[in-house]
C-alpha positions in Angstrom: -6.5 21.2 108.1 -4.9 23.6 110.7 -1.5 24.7 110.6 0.3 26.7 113.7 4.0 28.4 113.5 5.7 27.3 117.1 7.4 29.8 119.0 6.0 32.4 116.9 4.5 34.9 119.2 7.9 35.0 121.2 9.3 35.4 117.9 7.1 38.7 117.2 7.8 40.0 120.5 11.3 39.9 119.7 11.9 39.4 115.9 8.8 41.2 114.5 10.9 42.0 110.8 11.7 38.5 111.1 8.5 36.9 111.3 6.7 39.4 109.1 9.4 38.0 106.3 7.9 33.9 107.3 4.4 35.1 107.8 5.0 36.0 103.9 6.9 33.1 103.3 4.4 31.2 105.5 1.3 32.5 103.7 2.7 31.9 100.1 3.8 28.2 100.8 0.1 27.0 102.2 -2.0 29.0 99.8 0.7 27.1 96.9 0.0 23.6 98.7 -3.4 24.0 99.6 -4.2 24.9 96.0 -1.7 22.2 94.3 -3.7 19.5 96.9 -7.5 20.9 95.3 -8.3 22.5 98.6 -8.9 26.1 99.8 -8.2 28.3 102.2 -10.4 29.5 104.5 -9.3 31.8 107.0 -6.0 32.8 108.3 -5.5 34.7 112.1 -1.6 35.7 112.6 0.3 32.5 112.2 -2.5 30.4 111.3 -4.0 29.1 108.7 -7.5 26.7 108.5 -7.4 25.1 104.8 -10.3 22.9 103.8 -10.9 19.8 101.3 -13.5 18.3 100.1 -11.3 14.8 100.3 -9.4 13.8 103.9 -7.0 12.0 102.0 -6.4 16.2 100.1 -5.4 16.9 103.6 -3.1 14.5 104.8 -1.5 14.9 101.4 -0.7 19.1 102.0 0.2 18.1 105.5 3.1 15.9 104.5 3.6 17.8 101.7 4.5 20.9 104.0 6.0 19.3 106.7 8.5 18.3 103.5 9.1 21.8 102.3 9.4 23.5 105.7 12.5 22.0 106.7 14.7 24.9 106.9 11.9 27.4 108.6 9.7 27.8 111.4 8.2 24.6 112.3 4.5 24.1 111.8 2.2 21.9 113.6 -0.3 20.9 111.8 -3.2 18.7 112.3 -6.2 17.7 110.5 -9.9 16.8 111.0 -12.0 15.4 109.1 -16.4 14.3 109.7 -17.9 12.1 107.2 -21.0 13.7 107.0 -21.8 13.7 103.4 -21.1 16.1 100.4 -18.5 19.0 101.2 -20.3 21.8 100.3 -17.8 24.7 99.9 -19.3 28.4 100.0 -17.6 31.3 98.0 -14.5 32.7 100.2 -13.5 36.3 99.5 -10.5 37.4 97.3 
């Protein structure tokens, strides 16, 4: 699953104390989700975030999940993929 803030590079051109308050905010609610839904995450670049599961159905649970609980912020796109190819095999991710 990847998730996108819209309007956020405008934002830090012109809010930066603002968005570094959501990135936080932003940061804490996917690693929550992600976790809650069994997945991980597995990179983040400034306001995204790449989360995978071992399960699609994992996925489409956070997404709606966090479409849910970001009503009153920044609006995220998110969208997932997903390859039947087997076996997730997840290596270990850093700390």
């Amino acid at each position: 699953m990847f998730t996108d803030i819209e309007g956020s590079s405008e934002r830090w051109d012109t809010e930066p104390e603002v968005m570094s308050v959501l990135m936080r905010h932003h940061d804490a609610l996917i690693t929550e989700a992600v976790a809650a839904h069994g997945g991980i995450v597995g990179a983040r670049t400034r306001d995204r975030a790449i989360a995978l599961f071992e399960r699609v159905l994992a996925a489409v649970r956070c997404a709606i999940e966090l479409h849910l609980r970001i009503s009153d912020g920044p609006k995220l796109r998110l969208a997932s993929q997903a390859r039947n190819s087997g076996t997730a095999l997840l290596r270990a991710t850093r700390k």
